[in-house]
ZAGULO-810961 format. One record per residue: z, x, y negated of N, C-alpha, C in turn; residue number from 1. Coordinates in nm, 2 decimals. Each point is the difference from the previous one (the first is absolute). Layout:
% ZAGULO-810961
Z | X | Y | Z | X | Y | Z | X | Y | NUM;
...
***
This chain:
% ZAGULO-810961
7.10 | -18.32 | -18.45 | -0.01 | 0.10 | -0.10 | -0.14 | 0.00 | -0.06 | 1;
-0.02 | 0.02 | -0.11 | -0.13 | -0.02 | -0.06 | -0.09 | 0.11 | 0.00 | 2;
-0.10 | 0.01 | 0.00 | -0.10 | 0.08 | 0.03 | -0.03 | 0.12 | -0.12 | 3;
-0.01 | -0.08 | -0.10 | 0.00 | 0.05 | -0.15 | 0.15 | 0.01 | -0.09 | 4;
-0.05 | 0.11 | -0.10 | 0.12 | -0.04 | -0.10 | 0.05 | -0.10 | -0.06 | 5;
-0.13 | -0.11 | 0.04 | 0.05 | -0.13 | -0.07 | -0.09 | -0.10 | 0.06 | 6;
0.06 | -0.14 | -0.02 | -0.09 | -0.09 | 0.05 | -0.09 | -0.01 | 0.02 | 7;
-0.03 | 0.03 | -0.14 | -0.13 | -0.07 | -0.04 | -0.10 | 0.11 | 0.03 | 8;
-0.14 | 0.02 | 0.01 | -0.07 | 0.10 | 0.09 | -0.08 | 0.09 | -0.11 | 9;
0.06 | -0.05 | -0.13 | -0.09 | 0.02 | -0.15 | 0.06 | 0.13 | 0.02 | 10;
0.14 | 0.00 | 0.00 | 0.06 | 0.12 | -0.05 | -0.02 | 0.09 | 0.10 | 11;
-0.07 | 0.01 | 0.14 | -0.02 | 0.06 | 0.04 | -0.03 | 0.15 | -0.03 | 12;
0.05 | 0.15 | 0.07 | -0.05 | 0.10 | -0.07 | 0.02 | 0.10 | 0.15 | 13;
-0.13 | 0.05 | 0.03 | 0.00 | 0.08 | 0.09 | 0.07 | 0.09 | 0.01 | 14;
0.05 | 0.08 | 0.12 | 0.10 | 0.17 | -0.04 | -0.10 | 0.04 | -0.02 | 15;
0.00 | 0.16 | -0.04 | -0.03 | 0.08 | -0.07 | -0.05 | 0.07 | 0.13 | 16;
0.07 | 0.03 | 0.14 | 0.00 | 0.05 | 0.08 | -0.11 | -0.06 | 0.07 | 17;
-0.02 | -0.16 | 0.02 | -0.11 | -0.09 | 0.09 | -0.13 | 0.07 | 0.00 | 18;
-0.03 | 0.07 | -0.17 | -0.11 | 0.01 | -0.08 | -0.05 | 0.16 | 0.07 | 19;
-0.13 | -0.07 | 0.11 | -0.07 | 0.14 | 0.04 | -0.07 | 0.07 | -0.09 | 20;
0.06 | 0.15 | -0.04 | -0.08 | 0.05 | -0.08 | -0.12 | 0.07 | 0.06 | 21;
-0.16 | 0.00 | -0.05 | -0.08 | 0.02 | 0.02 | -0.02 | 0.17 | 0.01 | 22;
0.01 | 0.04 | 0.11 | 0.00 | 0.18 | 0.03 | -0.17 | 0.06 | -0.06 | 23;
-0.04 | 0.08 | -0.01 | -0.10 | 0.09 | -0.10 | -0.06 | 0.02 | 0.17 | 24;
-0.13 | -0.02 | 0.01 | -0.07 | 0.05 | 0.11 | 0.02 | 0.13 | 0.00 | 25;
-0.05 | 0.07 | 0.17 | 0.03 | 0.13 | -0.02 | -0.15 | 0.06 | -0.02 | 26;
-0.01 | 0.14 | -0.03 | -0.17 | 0.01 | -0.03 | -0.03 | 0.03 | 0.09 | 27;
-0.14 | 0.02 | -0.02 | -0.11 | 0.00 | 0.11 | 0.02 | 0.14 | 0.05 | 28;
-0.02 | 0.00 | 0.11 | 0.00 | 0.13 | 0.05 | -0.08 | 0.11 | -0.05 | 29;
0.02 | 0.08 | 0.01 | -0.13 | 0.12 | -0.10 | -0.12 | 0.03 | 0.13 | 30;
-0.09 | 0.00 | -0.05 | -0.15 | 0.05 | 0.11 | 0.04 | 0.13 | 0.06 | 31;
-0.02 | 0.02 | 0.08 | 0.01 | 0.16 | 0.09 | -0.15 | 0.06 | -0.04 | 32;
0.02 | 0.10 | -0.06 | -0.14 | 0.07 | -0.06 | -0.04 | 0.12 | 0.05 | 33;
-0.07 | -0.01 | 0.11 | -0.06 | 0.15 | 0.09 | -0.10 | 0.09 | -0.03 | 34;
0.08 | 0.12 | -0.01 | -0.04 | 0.10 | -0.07 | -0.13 | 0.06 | 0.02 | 35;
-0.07 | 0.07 | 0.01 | -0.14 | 0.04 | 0.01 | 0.03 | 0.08 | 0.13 | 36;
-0.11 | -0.03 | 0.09 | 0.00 | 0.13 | 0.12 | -0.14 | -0.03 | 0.06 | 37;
-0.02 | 0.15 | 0.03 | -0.13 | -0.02 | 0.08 | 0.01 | 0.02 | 0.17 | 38;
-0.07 | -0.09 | -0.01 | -0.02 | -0.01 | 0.14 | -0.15 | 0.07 | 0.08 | 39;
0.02 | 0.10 | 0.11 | -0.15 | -0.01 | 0.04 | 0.04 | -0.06 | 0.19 | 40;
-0.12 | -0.04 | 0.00 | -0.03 | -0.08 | 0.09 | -0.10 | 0.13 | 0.14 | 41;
0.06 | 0.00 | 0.08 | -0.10 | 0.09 | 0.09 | -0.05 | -0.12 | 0.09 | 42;
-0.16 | 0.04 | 0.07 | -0.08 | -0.10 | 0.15 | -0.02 | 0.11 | 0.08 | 43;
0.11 | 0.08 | 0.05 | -0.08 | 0.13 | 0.07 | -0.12 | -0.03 | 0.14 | 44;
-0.08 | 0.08 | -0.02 | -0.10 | 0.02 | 0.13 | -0.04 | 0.09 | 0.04 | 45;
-0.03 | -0.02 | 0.12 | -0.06 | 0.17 | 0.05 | -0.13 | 0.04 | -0.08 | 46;
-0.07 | -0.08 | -0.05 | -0.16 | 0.03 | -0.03 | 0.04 | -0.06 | -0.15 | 47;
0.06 | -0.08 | -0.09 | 0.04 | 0.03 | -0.14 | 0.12 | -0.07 | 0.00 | 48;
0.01 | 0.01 | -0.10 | 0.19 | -0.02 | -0.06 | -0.02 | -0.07 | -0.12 | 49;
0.05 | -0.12 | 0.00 | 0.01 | -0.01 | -0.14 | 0.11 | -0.08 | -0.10 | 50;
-0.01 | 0.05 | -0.13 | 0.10 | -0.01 | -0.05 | -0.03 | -0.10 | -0.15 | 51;
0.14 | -0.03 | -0.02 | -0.01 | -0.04 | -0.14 | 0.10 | -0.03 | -0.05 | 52;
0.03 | 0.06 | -0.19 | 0.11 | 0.04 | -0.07 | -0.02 | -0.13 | -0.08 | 53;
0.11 | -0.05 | 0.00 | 0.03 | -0.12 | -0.10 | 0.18 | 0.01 | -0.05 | 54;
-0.03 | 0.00 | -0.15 | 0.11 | -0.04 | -0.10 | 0.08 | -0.10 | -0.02 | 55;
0.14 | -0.06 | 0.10 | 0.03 | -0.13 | -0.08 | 0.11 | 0.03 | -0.09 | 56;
0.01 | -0.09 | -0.14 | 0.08 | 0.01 | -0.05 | 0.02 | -0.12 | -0.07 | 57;
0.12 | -0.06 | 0.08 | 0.04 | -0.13 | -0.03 | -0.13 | -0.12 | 0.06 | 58;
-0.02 | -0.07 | -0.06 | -0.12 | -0.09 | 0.05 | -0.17 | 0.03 | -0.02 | 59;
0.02 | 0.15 | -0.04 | -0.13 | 0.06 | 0.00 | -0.03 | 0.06 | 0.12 | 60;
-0.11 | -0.02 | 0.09 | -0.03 | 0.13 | 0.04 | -0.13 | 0.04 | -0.05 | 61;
-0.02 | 0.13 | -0.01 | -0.14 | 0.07 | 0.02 | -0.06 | 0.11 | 0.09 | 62;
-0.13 | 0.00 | 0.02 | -0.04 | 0.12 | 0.11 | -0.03 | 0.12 | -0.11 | 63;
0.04 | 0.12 | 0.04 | 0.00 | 0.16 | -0.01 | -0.11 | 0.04 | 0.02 | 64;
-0.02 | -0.05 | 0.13 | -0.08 | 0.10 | 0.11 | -0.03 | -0.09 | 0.12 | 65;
-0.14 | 0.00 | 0.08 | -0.01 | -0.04 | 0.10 | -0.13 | 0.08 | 0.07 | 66;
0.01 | 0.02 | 0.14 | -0.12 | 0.08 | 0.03 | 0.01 | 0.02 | 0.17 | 67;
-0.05 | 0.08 | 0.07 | 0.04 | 0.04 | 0.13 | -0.05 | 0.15 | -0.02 | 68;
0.07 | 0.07 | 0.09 | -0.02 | 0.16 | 0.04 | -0.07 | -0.02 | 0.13 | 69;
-0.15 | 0.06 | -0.02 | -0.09 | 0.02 | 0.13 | 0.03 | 0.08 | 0.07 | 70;
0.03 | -0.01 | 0.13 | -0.03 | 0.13 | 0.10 | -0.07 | 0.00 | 0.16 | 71;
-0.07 | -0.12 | -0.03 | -0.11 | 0.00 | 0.10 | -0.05 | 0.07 | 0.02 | 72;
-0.09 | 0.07 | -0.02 | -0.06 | 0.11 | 0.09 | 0.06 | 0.19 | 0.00 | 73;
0.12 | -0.06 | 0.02 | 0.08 | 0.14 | 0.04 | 0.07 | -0.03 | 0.08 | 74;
0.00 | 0.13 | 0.10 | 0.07 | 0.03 | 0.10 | 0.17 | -0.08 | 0.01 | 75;
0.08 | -0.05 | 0.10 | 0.08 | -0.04 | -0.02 | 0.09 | 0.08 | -0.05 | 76;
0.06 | 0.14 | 0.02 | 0.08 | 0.08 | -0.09 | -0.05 | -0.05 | -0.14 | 77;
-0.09 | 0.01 | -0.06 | -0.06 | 0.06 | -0.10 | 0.00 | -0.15 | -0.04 | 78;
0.04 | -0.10 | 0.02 | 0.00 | -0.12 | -0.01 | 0.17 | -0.02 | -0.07 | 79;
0.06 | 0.03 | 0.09 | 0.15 | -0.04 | 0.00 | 0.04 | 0.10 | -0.15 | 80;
-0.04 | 0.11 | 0.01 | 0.05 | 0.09 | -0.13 | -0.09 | -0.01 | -0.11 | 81;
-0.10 | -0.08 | 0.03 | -0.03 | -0.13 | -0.14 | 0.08 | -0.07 | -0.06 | 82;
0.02 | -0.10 | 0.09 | 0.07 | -0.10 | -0.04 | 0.12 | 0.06 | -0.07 | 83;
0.04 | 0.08 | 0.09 | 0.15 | 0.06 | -0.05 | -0.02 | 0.10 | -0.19 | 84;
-0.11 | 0.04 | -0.02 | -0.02 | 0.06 | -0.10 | -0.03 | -0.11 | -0.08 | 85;
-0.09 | -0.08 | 0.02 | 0.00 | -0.12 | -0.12 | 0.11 | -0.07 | -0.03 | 86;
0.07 | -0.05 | 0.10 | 0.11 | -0.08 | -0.04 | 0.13 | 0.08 | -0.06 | 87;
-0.01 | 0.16 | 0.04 | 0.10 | 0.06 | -0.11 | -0.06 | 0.02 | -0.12 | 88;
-0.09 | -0.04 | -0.06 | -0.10 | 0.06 | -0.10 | 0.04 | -0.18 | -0.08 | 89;
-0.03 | -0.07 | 0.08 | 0.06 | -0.17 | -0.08 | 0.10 | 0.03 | -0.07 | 90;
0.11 | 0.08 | 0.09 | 0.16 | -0.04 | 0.00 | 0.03 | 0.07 | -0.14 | 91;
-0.06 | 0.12 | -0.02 | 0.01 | 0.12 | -0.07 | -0.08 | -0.07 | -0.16 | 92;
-0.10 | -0.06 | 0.03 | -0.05 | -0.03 | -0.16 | 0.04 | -0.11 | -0.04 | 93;
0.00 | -0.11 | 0.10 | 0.08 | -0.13 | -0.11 | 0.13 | 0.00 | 0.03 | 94;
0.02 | 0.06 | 0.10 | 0.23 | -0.02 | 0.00 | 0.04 | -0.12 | 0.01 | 95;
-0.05 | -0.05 | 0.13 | 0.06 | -0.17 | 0.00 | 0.15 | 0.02 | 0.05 | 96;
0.07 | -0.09 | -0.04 | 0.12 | 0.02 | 0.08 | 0.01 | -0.04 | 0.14 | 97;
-0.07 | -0.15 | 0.03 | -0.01 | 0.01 | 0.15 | -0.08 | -0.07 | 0.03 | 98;
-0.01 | 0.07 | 0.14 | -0.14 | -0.06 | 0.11 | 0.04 | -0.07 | 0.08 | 99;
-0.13 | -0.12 | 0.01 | 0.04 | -0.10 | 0.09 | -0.15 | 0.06 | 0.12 | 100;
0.02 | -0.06 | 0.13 | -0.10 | 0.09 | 0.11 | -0.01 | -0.19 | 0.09 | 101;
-0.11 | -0.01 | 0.01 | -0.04 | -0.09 | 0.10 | 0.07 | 0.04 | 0.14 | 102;
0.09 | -0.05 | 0.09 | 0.00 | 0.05 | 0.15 | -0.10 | 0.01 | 0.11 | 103;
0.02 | 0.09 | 0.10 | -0.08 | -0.02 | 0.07 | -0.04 | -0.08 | 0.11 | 104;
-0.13 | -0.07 | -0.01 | -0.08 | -0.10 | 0.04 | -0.02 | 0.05 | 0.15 | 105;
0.11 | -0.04 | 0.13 | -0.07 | 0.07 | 0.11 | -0.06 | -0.12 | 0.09 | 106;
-0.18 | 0.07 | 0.01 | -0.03 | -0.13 | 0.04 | -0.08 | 0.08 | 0.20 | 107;
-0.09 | -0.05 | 0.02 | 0.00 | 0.04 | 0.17 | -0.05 | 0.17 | 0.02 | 108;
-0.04 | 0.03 | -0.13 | -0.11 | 0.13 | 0.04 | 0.12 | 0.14 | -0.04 | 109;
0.06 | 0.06 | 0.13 | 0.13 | 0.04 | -0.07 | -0.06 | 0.14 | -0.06 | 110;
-0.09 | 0.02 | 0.03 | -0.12 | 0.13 | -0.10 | 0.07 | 0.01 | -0.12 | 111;
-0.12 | -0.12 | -0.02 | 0.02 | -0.03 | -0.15 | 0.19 | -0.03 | -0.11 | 112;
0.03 | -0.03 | 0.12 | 0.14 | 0.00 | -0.03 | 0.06 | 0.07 | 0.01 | 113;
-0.02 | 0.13 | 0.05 | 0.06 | 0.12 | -0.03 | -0.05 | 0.07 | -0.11 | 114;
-0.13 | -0.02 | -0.04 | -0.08 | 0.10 | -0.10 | 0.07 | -0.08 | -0.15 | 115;
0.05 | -0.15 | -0.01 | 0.05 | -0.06 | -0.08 | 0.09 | 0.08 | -0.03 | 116;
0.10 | -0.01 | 0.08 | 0.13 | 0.06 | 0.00 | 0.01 | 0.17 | -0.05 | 117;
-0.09 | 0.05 | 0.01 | 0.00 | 0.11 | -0.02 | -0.01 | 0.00 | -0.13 | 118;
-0.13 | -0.06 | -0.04 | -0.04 | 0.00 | -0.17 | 0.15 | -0.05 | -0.06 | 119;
0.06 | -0.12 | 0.05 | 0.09 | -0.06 | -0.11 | 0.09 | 0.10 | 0.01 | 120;
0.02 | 0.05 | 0.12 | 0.09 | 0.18 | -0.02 | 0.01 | 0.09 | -0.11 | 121;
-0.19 | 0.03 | 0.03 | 0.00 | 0.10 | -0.13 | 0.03 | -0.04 | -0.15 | 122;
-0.05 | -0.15 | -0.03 | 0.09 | -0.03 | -0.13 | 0.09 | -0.04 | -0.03 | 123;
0.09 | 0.00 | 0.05 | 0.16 | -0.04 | 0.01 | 0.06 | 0.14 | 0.01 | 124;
-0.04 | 0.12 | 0.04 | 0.05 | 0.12 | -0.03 | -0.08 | 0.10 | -0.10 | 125;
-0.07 | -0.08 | -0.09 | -0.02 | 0.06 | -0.14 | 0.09 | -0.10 | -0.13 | 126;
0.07 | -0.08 | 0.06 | 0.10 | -0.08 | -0.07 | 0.08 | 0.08 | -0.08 | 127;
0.08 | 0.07 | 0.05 | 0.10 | 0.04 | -0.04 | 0.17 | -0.06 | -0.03 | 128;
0.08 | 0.03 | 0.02 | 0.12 | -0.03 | 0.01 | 0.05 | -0.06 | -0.11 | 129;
-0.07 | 0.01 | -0.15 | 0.05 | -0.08 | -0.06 | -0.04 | -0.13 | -0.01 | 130;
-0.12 | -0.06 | 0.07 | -0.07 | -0.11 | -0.02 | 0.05 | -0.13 | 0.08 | 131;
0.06 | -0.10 | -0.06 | 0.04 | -0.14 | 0.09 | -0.13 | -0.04 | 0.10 | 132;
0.04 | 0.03 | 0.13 | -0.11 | -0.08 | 0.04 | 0.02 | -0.18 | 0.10 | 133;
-0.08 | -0.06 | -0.05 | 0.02 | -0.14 | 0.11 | -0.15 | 0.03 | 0.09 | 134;
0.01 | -0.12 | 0.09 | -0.01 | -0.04 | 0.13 | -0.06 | -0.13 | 0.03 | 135;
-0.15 | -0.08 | 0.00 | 0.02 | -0.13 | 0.04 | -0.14 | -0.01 | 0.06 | 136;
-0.01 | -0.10 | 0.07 | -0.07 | -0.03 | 0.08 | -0.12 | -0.08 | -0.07 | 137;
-0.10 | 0.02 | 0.09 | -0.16 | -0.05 | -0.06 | 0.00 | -0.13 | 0.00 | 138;
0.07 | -0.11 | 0.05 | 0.04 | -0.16 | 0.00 | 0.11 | 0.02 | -0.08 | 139;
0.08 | 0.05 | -0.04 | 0.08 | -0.03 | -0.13 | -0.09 | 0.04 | -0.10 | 140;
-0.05 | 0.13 | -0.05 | -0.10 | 0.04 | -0.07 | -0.10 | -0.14 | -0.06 | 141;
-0.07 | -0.02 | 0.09 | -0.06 | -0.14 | 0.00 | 0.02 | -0.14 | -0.07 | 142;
0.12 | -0.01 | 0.04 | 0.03 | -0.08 | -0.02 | 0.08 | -0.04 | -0.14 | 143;
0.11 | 0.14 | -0.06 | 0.02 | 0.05 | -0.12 | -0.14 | -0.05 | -0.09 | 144;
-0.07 | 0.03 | 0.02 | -0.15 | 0.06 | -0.11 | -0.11 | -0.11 | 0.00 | 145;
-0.01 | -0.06 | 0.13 | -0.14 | -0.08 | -0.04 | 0.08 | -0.15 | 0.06 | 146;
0.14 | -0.05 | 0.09 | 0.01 | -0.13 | 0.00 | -0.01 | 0.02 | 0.16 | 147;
-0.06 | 0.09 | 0.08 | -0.05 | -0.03 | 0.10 | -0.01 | 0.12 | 0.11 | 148;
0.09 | 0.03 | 0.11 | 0.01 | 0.11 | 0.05 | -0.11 | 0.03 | 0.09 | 149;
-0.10 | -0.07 | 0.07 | -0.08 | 0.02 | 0.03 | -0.15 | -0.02 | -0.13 | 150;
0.02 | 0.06 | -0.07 | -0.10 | 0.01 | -0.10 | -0.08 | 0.14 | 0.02 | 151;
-0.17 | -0.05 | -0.02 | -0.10 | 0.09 | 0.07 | 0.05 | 0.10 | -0.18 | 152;
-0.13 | 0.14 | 0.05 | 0.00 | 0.09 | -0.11 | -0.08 | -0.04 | -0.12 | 153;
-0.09 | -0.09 | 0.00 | -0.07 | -0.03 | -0.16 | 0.13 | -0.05 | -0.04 | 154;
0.06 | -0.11 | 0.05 | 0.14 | -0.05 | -0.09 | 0.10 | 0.02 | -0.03 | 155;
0.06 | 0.12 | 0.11 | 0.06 | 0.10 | -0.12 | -0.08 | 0.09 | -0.14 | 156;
-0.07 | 0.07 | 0.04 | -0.14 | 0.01 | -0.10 | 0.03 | -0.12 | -0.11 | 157;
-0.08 | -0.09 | 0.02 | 0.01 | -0.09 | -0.16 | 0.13 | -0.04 | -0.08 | 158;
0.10 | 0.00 | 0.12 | 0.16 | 0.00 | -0.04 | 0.05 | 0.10 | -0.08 | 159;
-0.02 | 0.12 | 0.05 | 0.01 | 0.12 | -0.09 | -0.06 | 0.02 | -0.15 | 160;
-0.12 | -0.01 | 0.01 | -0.10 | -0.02 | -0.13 | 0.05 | -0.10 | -0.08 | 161;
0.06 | -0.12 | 0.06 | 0.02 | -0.11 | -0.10 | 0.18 | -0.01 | -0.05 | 162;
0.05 | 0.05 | 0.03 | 0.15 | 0.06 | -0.02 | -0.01 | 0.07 | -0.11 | 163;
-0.07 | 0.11 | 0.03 | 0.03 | 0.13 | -0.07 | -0.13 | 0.01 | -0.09 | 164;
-0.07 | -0.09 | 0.00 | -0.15 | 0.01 | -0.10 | -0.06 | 0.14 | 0.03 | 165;
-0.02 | 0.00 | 0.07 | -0.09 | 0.14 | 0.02 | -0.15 | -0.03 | 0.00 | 166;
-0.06 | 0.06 | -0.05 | -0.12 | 0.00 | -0.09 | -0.12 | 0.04 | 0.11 | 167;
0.08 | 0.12 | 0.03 | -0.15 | 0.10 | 0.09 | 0.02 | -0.09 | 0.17 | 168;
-0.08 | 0.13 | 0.08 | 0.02 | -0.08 | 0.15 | 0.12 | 0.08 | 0.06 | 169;
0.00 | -0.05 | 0.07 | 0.17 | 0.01 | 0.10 | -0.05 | -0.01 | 0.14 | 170;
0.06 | 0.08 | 0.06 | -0.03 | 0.03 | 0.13 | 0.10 | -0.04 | 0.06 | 171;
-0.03 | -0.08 | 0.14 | 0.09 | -0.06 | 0.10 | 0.11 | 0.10 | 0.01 | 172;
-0.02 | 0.16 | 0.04 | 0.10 | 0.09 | -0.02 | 0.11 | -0.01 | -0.13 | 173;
-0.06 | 0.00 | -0.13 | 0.08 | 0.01 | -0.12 | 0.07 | -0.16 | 0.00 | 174;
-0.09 | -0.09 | 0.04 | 0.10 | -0.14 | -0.01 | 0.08 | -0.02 | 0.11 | 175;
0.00 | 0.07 | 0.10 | 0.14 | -0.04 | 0.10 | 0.06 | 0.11 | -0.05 | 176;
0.01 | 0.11 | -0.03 | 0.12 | 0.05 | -0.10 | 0.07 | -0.02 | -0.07 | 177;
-0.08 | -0.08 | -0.10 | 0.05 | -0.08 | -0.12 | 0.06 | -0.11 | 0.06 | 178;
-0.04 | -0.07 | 0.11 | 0.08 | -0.10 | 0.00 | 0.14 | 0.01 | 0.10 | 179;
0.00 | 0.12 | 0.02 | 0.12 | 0.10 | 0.06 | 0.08 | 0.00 | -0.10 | 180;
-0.02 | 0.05 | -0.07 | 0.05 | 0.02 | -0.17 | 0.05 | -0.15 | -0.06 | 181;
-0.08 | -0.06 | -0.03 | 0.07 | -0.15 | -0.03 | 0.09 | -0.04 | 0.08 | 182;
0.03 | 0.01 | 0.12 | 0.01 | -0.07 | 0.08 | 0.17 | 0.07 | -0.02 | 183;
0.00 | 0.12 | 0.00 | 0.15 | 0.03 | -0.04 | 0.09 | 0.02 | -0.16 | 184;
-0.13 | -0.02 | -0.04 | 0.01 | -0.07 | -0.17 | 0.05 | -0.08 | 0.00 | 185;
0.02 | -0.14 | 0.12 | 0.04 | -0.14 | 0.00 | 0.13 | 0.03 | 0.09 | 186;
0.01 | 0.04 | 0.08 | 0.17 | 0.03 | 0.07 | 0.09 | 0.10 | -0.11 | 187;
-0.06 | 0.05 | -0.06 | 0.09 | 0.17 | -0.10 | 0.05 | -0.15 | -0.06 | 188;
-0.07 | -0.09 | -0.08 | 0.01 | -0.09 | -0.12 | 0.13 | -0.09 | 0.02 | 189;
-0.06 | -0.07 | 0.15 | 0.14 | -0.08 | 0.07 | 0.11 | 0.05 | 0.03 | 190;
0.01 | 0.18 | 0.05 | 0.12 | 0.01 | 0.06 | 0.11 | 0.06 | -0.13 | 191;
-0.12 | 0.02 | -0.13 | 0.05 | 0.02 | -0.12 | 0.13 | -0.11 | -0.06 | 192;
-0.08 | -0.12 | -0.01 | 0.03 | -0.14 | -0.03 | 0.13 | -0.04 | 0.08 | 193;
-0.03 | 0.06 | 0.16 | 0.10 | -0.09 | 0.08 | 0.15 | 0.13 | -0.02 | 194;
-0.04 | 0.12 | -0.06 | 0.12 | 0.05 | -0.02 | 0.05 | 0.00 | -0.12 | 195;
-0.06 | -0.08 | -0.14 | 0.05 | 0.02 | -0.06 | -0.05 | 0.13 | -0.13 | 196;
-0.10 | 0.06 | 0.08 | 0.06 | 0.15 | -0.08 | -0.17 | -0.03 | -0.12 | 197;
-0.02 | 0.14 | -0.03 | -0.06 | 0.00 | -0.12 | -0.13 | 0.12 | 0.04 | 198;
-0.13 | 0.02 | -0.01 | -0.12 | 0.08 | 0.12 | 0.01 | 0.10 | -0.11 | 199;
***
C-alpha cells in the first residue's frame, strides 16, 4: 500500500490535521501590588523602649518615626506606666496597623528578665485590640535586616541608616526597633506573595 496519494513524492500533500497549529502564549502573570501599611516596630526595655514607624508600600519603604521613650531614672511603677503612656500616645498619632515586638531575650540574670518582661507587658497592653501584632526573635530579627543573626549593635545601626537613608543619628534603641519593623515588613511581603492576595 503506498504511503502517498501517489507515487511519485512531488505530489505529496500533507493532511491538514498533521499541521501543529501554533497556540498564542498565555500572559504573564500580573505583579501582586501591596498596598501601603504602617508598620511600628517596638525594642521594649526596662530603662528605655524603643521604637520605630516605617511605611511600606509596595517596594518602597520609608521611616515615620524613630526614637526611644526614656524611663531611666524613675521608679519602677513610674517606669512601666511610661512606657505604657508613650506607646499609647505612638499608637494614637500615627495609627500603624501593626506591631511587630522583638521576643524576649532570656538570658542568666532572671532580675533582669523579669523587669524585661514586665516592660514588654506594659507595651503590648497599650496596643489595643485593633492592632495586628507579630512576634520574632532577635536571631531572626538579625538576620532578616543586616545578613547575620549574630550581628553587634553598630550594624544594625548602619543597616538601618543605609536602608532607610536616614540622615540624623539613630540610636541602638531606635535601630533595633526598626529593624523589628523591617524584619516583619519582609514576612507580611512573603506571606502576601505566598497567598496570593493583594496588602
Amino acid at each position: 500500500m503506498p504511503r502517498y496519494r501517489s507515487k511519485s513524492w512531488r505530489a505529496y500533500q500533507p493532511r491538514s490535521s498533521a499541521t501543529s497549529a501554533v497556540e498564542p502564549s498565555a500572559p504573564p502573570p500580573k505583579p501582586i501590588v501591596l498596598g501601603a501599611c504602617r508598620i511600628l516596630g517596638l525594642d521594649p526595655g526596662s530603662r528605655r523602649t524603643g521604637y520605630g514607624l516605617i511605611e511600606v508600600d509596595g517596594v518602597q519603604i520609608r521611616c515615620l518615626a524613630q526614637g526611644r521613650i526614656e524611663v531611666d531614672a524613675l521608679p519602677l511603677v513610674e517606669r512601666l506606666a511610661r512606657i505604657h503612656a508613650g506607646v499609647a500616645e505612638l499608637i494614637a498619632v500615627h495609627q500603624p496597623e501593626e506591631v511587630a515586638v522583638e521576643k524576649v531575650f532570656v538570658n542568666r540574670n532572671v532580675e533582669s528578665a523579669l523587669k524585661l518582661g514586665q516592660a514588654r507587658g506594659a507595651a503590648l497592653a497599650a496596643l489595643g485590640p485593633a492592632v495586628t501584632l507579630a512576634e520574632y526573635a532577635p536571631r531572626a530579627i538579625k538576620l532578616a535586616t543586616v545578613g547575620f543573626g549574630g550581628a553587634d549593635k553598630m550594624q544594625v545601626v548602619h543597616m538601618m541608616r543605609t536602608l532607610l537613608q536616614l540622615p540624623g543619628k539613630v540610636t541602638s534603641d531606635a535601630a533595633d526597633a526598626l529593624a523589628v519593623a523591617m524584619c516583619h515588613a519582609q514576612h507580611r511581603k512573603l506571606g502576601l506573595l505566598m497567598a496570593g492576595g493583594v496588602g
